[in-house]
C-alpha positions in Angstrom: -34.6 35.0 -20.1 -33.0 32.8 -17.1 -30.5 34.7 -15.1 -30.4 31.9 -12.6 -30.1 27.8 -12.8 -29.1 25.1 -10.7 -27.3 22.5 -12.5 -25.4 19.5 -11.6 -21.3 19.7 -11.7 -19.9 17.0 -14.3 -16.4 15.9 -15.6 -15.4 16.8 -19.1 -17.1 15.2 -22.3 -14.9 12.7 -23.9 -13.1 14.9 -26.7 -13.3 17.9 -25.3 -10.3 20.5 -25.0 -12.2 22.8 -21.4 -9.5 24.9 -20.0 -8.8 24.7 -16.6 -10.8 28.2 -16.2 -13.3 27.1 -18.7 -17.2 25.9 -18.1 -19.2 23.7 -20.4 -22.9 23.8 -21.0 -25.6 22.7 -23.9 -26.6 25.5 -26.5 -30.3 25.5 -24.5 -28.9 26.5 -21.3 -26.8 28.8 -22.6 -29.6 30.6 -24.7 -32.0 30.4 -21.7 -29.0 32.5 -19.7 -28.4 34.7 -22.5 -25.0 33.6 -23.3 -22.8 33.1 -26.2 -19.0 31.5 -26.3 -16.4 33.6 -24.7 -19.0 35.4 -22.3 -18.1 35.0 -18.0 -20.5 32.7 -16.0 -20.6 32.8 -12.5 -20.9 30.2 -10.1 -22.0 29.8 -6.6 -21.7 26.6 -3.8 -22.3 27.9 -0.9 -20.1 30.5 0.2 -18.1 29.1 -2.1 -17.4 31.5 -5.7 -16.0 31.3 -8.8 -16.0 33.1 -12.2 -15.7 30.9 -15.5 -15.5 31.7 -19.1 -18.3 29.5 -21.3 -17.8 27.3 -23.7 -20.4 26.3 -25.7 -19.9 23.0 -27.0 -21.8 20.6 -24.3 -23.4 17.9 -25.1 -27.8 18.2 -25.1 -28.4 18.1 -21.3 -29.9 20.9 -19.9 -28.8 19.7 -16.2 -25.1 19.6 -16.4 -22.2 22.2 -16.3 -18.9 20.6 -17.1 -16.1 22.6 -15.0 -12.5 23.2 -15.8 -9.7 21.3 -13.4 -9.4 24.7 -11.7 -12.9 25.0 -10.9 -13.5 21.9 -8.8 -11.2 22.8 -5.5 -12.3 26.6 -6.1 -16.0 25.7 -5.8 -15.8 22.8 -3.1 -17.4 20.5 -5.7 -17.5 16.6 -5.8 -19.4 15.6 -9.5 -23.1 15.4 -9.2 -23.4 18.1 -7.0 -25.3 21.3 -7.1 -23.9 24.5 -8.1 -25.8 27.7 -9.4 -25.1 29.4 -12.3 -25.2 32.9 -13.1 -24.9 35.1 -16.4 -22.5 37.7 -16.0 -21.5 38.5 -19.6 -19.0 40.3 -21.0 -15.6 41.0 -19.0 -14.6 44.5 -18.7 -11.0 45.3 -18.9 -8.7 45.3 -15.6 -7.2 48.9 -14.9 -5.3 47.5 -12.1 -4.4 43.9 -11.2 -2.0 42.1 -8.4 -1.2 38.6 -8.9 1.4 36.3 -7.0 3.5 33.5 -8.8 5.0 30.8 -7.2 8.2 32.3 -7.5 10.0 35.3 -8.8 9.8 35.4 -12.5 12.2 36.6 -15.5 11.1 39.6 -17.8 10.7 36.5 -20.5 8.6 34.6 -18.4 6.8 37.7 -16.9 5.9 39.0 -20.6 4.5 34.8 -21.4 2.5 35.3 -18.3 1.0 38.3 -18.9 0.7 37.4 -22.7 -1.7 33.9 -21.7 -3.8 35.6 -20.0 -4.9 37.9 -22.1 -5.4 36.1 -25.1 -7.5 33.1 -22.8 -9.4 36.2 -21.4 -9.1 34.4 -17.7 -11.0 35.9 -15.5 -9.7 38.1 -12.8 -11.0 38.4 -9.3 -9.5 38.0 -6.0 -8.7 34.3 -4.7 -8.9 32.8 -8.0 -6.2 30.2 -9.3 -5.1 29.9 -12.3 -2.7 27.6 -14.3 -1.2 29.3 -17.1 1.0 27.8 -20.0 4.2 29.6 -20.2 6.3 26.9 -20.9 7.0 24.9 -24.0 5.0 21.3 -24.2 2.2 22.8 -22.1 3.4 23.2 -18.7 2.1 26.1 -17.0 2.6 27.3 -13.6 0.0 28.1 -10.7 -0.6 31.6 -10.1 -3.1 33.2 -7.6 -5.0 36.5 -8.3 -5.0 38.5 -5.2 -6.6 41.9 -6.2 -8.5 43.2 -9.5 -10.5 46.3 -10.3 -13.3 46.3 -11.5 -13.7 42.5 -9.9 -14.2 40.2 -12.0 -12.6 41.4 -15.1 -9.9 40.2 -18.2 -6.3 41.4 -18.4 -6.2 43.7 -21.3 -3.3 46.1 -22.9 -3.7 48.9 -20.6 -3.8 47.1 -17.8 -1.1 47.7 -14.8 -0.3 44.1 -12.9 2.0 44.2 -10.0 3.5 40.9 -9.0 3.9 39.6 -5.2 5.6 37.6 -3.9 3.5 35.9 -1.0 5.7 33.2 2.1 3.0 30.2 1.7 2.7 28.2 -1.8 0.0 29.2 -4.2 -1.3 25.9 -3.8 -1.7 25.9 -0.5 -5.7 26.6 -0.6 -6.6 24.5 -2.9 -7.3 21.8 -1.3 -10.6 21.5 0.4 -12.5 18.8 1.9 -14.6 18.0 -1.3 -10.9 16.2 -2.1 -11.2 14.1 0.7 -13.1 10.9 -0.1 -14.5 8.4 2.1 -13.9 9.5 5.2 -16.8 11.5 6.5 -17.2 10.0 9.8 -13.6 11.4 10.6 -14.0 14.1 9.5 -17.2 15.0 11.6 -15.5 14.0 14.4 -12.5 15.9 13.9 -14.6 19.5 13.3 -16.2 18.4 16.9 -12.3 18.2 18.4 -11.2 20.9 16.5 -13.2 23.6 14.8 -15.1 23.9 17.9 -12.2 24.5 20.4 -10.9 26.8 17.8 -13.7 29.0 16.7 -16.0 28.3 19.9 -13.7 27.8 22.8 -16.8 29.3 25.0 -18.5 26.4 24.6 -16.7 24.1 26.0 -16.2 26.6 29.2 -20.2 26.5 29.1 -20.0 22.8 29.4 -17.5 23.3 32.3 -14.8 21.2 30.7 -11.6 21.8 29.1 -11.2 21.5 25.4 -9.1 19.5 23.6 -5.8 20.3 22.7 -4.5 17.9 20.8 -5.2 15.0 17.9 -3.1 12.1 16.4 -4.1 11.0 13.2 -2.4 7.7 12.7 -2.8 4.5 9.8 -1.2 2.8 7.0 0.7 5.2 4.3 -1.3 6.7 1.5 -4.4 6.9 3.5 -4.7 10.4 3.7 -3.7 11.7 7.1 -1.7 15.0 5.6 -4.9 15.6 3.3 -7.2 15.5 5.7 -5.5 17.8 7.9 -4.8 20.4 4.9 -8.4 20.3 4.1 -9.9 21.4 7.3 -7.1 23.8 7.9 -7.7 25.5 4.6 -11.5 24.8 5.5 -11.7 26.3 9.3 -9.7 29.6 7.7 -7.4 29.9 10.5 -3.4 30.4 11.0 -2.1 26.7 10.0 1.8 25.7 10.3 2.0 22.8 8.6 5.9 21.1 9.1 7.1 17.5 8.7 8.8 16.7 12.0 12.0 16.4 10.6 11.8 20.5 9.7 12.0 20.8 13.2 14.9 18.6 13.8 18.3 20.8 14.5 21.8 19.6 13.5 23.4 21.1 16.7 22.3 20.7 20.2 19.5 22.5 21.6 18.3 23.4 17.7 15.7 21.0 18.0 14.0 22.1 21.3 14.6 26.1 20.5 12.6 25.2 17.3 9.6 23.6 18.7 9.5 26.7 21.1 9.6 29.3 18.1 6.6 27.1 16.6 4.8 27.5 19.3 4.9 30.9 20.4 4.4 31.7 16.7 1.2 29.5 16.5 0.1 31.3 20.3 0.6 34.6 18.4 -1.5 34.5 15.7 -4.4 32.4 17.4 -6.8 30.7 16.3 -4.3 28.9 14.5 -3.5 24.7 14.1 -0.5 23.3 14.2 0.2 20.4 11.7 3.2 18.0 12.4 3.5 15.2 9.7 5.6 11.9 10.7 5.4 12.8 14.4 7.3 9.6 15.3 10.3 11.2 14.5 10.0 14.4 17.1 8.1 12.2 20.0 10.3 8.8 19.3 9.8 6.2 22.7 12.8 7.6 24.9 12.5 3.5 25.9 13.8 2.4 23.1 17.5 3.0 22.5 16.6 7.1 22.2 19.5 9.4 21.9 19.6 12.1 23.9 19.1 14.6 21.8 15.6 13.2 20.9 14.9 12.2 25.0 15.3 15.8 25.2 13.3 16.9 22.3 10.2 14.7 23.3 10.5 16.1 26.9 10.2 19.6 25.3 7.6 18.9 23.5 5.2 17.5 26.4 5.8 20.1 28.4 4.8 22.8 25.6 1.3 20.5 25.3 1.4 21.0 28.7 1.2 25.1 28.4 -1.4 24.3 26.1 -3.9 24.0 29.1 -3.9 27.6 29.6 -4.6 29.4 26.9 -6.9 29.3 24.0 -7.4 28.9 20.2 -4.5 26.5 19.6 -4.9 22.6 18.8 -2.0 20.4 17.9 -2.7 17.7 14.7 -0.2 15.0 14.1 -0.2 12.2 11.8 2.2 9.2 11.7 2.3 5.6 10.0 4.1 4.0 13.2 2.3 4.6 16.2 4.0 2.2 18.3 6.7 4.7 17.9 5.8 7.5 19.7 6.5 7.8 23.3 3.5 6.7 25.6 3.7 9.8 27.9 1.8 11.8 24.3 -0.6 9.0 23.9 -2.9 10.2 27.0 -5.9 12.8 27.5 -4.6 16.4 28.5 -2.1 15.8 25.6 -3.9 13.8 22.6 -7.4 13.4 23.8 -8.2 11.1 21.1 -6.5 9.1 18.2 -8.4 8.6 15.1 -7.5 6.0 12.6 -7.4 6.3 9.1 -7.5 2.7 7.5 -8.2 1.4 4.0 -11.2 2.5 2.3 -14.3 0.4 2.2 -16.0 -0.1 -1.3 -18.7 2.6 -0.7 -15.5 5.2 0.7 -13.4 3.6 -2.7 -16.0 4.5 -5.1 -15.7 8.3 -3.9 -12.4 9.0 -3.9 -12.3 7.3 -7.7 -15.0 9.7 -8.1 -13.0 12.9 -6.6 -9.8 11.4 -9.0 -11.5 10.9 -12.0 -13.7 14.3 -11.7 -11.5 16.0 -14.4 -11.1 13.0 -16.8 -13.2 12.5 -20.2 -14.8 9.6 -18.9 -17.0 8.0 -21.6 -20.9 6.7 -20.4 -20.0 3.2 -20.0 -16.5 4.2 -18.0 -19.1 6.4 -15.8 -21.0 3.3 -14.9 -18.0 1.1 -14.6 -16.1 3.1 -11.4 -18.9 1.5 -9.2 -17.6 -1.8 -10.3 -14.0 -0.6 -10.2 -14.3 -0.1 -6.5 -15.5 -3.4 -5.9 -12.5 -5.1 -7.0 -9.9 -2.8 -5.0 -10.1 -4.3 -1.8 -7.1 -3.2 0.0 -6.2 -0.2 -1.8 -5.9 3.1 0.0 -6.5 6.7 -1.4 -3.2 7.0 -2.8 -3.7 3.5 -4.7 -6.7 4.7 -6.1 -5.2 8.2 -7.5 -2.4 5.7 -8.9 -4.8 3.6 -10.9 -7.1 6.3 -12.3 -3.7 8.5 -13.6 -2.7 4.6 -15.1 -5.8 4.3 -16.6 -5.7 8.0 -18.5 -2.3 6.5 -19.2 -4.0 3.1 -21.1 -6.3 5.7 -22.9 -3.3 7.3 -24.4 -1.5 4.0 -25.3 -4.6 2.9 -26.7 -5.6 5.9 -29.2 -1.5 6.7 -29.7 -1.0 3.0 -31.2 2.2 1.9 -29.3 4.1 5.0 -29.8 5.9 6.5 -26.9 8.1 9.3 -25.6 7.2 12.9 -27.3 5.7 10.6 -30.2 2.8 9.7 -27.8 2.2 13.2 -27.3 2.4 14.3 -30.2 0.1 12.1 -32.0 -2.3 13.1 -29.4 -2.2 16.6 -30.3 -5.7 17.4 -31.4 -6.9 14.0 -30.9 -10.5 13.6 -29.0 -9.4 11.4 -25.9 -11.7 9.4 -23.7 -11.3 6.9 -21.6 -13.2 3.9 -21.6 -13.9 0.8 -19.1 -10.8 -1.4 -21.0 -8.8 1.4 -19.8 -9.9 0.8 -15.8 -9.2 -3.0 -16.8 -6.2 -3.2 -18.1 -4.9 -0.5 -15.2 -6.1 -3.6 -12.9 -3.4 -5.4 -14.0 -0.7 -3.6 -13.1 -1.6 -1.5 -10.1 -1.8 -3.9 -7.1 -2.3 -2.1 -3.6 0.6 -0.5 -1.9 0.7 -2.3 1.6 2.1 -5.4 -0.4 4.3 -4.1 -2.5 7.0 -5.5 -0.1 4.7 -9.0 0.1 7.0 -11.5 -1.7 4.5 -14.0 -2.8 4.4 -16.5 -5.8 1.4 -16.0 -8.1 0.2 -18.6 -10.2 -2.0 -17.5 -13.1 -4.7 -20.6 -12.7 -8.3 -19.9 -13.2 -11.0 -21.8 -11.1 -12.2 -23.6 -14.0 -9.0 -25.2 -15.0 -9.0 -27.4 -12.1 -10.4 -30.4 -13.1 -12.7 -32.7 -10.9 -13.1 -32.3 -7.2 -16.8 -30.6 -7.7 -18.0 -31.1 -4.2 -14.1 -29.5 -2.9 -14.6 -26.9 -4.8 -18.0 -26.2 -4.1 -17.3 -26.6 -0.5 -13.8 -24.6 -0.6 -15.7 -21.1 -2.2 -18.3 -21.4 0.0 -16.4 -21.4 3.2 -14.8 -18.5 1.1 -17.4 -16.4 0.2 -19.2 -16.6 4.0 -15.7 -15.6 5.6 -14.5 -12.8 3.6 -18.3 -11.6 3.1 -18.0 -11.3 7.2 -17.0 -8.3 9.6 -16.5 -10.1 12.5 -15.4 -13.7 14.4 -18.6 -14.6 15.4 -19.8 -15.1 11.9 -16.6 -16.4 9.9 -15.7 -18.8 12.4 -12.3 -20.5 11.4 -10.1 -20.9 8.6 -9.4 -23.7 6.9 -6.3 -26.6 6.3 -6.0 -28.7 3.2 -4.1 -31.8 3.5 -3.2 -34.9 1.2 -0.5 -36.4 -0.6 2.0 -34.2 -2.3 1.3 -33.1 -6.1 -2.1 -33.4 -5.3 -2.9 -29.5 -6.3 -3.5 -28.3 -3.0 -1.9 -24.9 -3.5 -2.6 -24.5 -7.1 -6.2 -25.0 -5.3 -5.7 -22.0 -3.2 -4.3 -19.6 -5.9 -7.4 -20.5 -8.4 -9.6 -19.4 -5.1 -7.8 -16.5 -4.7 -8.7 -15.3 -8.6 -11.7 -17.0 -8.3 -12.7 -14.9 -4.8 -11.5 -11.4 -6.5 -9.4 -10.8 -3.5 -6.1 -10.2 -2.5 -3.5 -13.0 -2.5 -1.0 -13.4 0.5 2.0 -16.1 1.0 4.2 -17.4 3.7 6.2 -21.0 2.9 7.0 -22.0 6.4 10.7 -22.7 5.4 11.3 -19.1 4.7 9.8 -17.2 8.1 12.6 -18.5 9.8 15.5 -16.0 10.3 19.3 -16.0 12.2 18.2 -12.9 13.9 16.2 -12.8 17.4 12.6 -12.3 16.6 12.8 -11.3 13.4 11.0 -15.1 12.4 7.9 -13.8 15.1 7.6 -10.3 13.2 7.8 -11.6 9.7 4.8 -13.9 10.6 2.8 -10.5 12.5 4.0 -8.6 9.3 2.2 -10.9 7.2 -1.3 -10.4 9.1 -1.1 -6.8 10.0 -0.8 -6.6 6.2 -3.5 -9.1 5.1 -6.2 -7.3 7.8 -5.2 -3.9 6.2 -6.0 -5.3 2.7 -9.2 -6.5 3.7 -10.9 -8.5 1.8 -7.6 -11.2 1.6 -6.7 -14.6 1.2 -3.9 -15.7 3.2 -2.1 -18.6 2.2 0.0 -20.4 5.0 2.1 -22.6 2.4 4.3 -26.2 4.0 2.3 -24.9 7.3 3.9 -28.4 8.9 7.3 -26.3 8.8 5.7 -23.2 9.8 4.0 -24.5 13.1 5.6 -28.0 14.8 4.4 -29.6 17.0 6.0 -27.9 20.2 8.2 -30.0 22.4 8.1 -28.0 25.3 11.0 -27.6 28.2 12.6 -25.5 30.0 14.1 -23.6 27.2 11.7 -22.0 24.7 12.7 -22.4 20.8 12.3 -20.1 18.4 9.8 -22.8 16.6 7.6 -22.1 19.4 7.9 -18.5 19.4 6.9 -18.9 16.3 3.8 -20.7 16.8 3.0 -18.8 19.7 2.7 -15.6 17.8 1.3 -17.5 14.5 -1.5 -18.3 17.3 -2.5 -15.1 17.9 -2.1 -13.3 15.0 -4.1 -16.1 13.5 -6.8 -14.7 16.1 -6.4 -11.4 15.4 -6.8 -12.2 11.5 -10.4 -13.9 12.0 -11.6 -11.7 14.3 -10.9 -8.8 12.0 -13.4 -10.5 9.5 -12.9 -10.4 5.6 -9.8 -12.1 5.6 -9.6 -16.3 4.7 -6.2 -18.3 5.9 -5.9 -21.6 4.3 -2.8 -23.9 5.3 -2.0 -26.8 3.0 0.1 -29.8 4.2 1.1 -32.9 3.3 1.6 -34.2 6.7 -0.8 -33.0 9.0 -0.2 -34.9 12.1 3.0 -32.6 12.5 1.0 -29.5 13.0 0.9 -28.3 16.6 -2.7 -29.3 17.7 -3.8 -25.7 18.8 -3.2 -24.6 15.0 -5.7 -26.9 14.0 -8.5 -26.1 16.3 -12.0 -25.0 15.7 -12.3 -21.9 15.5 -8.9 -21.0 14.1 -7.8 -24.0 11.0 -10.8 -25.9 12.4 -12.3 -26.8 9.0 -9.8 -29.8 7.4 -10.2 -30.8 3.5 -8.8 -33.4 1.9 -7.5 -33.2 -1.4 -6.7 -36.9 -2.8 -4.4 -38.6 -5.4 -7.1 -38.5 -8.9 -9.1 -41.3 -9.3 -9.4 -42.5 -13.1 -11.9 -40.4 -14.1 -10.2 -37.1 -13.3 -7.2 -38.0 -14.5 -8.5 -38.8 -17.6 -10.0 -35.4 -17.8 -7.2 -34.1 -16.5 -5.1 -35.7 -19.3 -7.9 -34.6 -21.6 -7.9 -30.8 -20.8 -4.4 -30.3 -20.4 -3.4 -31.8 -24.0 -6.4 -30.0 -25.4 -4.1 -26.5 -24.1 -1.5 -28.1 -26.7 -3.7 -28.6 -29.7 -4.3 -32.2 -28.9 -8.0 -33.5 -28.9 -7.8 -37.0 -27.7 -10.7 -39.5 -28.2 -12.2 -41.3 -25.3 -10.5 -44.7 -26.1 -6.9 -42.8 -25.7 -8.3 -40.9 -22.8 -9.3 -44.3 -21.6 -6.0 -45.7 -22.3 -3.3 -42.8 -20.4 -5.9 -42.7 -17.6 -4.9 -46.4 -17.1 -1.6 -46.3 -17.4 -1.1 -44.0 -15.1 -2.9 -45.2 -11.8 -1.8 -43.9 -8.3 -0.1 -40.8 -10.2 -0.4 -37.5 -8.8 -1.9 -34.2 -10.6 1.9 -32.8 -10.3 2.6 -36.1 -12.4 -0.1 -35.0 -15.3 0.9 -32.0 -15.3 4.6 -32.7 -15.8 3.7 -35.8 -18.3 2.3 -33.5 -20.6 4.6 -30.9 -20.6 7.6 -33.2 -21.6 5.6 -34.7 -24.6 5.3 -30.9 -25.6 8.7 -30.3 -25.4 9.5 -33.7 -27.1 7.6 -32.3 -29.9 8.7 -28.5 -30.0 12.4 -30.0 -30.4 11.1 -31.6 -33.3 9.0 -28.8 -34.7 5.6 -30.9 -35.0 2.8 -31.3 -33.4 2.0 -33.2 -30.4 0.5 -36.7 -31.4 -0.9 -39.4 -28.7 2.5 -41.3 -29.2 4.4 -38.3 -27.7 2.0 -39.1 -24.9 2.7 -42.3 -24.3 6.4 -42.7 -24.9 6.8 -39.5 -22.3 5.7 -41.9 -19.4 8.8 -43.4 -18.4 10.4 -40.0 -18.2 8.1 -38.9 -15.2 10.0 -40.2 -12.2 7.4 -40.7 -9.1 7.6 -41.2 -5.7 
């Protein structure tokens, strides 16, 4: 008999019902320990511990050990990693127990508490976290176990439990840096900035230089700046105050300075300790920039307290904001923050991890298992937060799925008892609605045109995706090179063109009309066009479409006095720059009048490449005649193909398009079929230029 394996940590089977304190393992590995159903296992990562109750209904894999949701952040486990199992056995009964909920509890509540777990037979040993269900529908509530003799044990009838009440959130620890996905290069470079000046200030005295005091954390939203810095507080096991900066904010004057001097004495107190200030912008706001003087004077207080941090020890100062520009210059220096670290969009390698750390305690099936790889190549753009989004909308398909378009309390309760697992559909169908959250405010028209419904232009086309594929497959200028203009006459499909690339590409789609960038306000026409880019770089890979780019950059007149046109152009110009240098991101401008585009637009090495899309010859207006009445039931010979591709020379795509579409409304008014006729007696109705 085994005492001792090392297995690999796995989600949940598809259908099965683990408890959150609740391990799963094959009949063989549970004869080999010695262990039946309802015995205690223990397991080890590291210095990492927990104690599990088995369940014995794993699939026939003697490598795996499917852990409970509570088990994960306990152990410090990412799926696929190693964890060794023990056999512990049979629980004795607690004579004494102290647990802490996460507040103070009724006698009701108290007695349900108690009541679950007992009858789950949790186990009970110090640091373990348990979610219990005291409440009706299955919410529970989080509840820590900080002391129980004999350790571990079960609750039992005679056992005595005293309840505390602890000042930091039961949840508070859970989070460890096997939840942070992705960003491993950070966080090796944070533990050298802070878990050595913490834990090993001597070192840096050995060195003869001062350690660093300070670290700013700084990125788009949802990128996990506040995770990262809970995990390696919870990690490094020191003193951590954790505030946003508007905690520290007073309503009267002199609050706000007499706060960040309590914080700080507190934090010198108990060193080694970190302090954690979210949205720092708000405490250290530029005291250039129309500051009151209220926060001129709580910015000033604050640099001279990371100041006083020079001479002492054990204290580092972690902030994290979303608008860098913000913060006051004077904090953005060695001495104060040495170094600022930014957290940006996950690539596809970083993507496919973090779906891995949100999905670790859903029943994926095999072929779902397989499919997160391919998940993560398609979410270009999306940060952390995007990707917890989609994986809890794709549990959420599951459930649509299997509860056959019931919802409310229906939903649920036709899932009651049912085996759910969640399939690749489910990831697919999440697709479709979850879009990435940097461009949420993006107002852009989307055009639901696949690649092969444009009809004709074969070498375009080839041309166009190539030119694609070798800049967004880039990480820098010197390989992508330029972007790209499309000209011709109008209706000629130029932007449907663009739109088709976009799906074709499996990127994401950005918009700008150049008749709508203008605005009545000073240099708000300059930043919508910046706005634009900042956001297309951060949702790398991107296709940017600059739409009517003839109104969006003119040709500038110069003068004495500049424009706002030209203000425009001049910052189109270099975020234009900044866009291709980036790499992984594709501008295409269309126009219809291309000798009205200021001449540096058009330039190699920014819109240098220049396509033509023409009016349709005969043959692709046939076919385009052809493919679009084929959409409305209509299969048209080649003599009537032959015939309408005639009739209509010198029209326009945009004149197809719209000569079909009123013979299909002719014939929906009269509840029929469309015939050739229709066709043919809709010509006069399309009015060209």
């Amino acid at each position: 008999m085994t005492t001792e394996l090392v297995l690999l940590a796995a989600r949940p089977a598809p259908g099965s019902r683990l408890g959150g304190s609740q391990v799963s393992v094959s009949q063989a590995t549970a004869e080999s320990l010695g262990l039946t159903g309802g015995d205690a296992m223990g397991l080890r990562n590291g210095d990492h511990q927990a104690c599990a109750v088995l369940a014995v209904d794993g699939p026939d894999d003697d490598q795996l050990v499917r852990l409970g949701r509570m088990l994960w952040p306990q152990l410090a486990l990412r799926p696929g990693e190693q964890v060794t199992v023990t056999a512990v056995g049979q629980l004795p009964e607690a004579a004494t127990a102290r647990i802490t909920p996460p507040y103070n509890l009724t006698f009701n509540l108290h007695q349900r508490l108690l009541e679950r777990l007992r009858d789950d037979g949790t186990p009970l040993y110090a640091s373990n976290r348990v979610l219990a269900d005291v409440h009706p529908g299955g919410a529970g509530m989080l509840v820590r176990i900080d002391l129980a003799s004999p350790s571990p044990s079960r609750m039992g009838d005679g056992t005595e439990v005293e309840l505390h009440r602890a000042d930091v959130s039961v949840s508070e620890r859970l989070i460890t840096l096997a939840d942070v996905g992705g960003c491993d290069p950070i966080i090796r470079r944070l533990r050298e900035l802070v878990e050595l000046p913490l834990l090993r200030p001597a070192f840096y005295r050995r060195l003869g230089v001062r350690p660093p005091k300070g670290v700013l954390l700084h990125g788009p939203p949802g990128t996990g700046k506040t995770l990262i810095c809970k995990a390696l507080a919870n990690e490094l096991g020191v003193t951590a105050y954790r505030m946003s900066a508007t905690e520290l904010v007073g309503s009267v004057q002199g609050e706000t300075e007499a706060n960040l001097r309590l914080l700080f004495s507190r934090a010198l107190a108990h060193a080694p300790s970190l302090v954690m200030i979210d949205e720092f912008d708000v405490i250290a706001t530029n005291r250039e920039r129309l500051a009151s003087q209220s926060d001129v004077r709580a910015a000033s207080q604050l640099l001279t307290l990371m100041d006083g941090l020079e001479e002492v020890d054990g204290l580092i100062l972690m902030a994290t904001t979303n608008r860098i520009a913000a913060i006051d210059p004077a904090f953005r220096r060695p001495g104060r923050f040495e170094e600022e670290i930014f957290v940006g969009p996950p690539s596809e390698q970083a993507r496919a991890e973090i779906l891995s750390i949100h999905t670790r305690e859903m029943p994926l099936t095999a072929d779902a298992l397989k499919a997160v790889a391919a998940v993560a190549g398609t979410t270009g753009g999306f940060t952390g937060a995007d990707l917890m989004h989609l994986a809890r909308s794709a549990g959420l398909e599951a459930a649509d799925r299997l509860a056959a378009g019931r919802e409310g309390f229906e939903l649920a309760d036709s899932l009651e008892g049912a085996d759910i697992a969640v399939e690749p559909g489910d990831f697919e169908a999440a697709l479709q609605t979850v879009r990435p959250s940097v461009l949420r405010d993006v107002a852009t028209r989307t055009e639901r045109i696949a690649w092969d419904q444009i009809v004709g232009l074969d070498g375009l086309k080839a041309r166009l995706r190539d030119l694609g594929r070798r800049a967004l497959a880039s990480s820098s200028a010197a390989v992508a090179g330029q972007g790209v203009l499309l000209h011709g006459p109008p209706g000629s499909g130029k932007s449907a063109l663009v739109h088709a690339l976009a799906a074709e590409l499996g990127v994401n789609f950005l918009a700008i009309e150049g008749s709508k960038v203008y605005n009545q306000w000073l240099g708000e026409s300059e930043e919508a066009v910046r706005a634009l880019f900042r956001r297309a770089i951060e949702a790398r890979p991107s296709l940017v479409l600059l739409d009517h780019l003839d109104a969006l950059a003119p040709v500038r007149a110069g003068g004495s006095g500049e424009r706002t046109d030209e203000r425009v152009v001049s910052a189109l110009l270099a975020s234009l720059d900044d866009a291709i240098a980036a790499g992984a991101v594709l501008i295409v401008g269309t126009t219809n009048r291309r000798e009205l585009i200021d001449g540096a637009v058009l330039r190699s090495g920014r819109l240098g490449e220049h396509l033509e899309v023409p009016v349709p010859n005969e043959a692709r207006r046939g076919a385009l005649i052809a493919a679009l009445a084929s959409g409305h039931g209509l299969d048209l010979d080649a003599d009537q193909v032959a015939e309408l591709a005639g009739s209509t020379s010198g029209w326009s795509a945009a004149d197809i398009v719209m000569l079909v579409a009123e013979a299909a409304d002719r014939t929906g008014f009269e509840d029929r079929q469309m015939r050739f006729d229709n066709l043919v007696q809709a010509m006069p109705a399309i009015t060209r230029l």
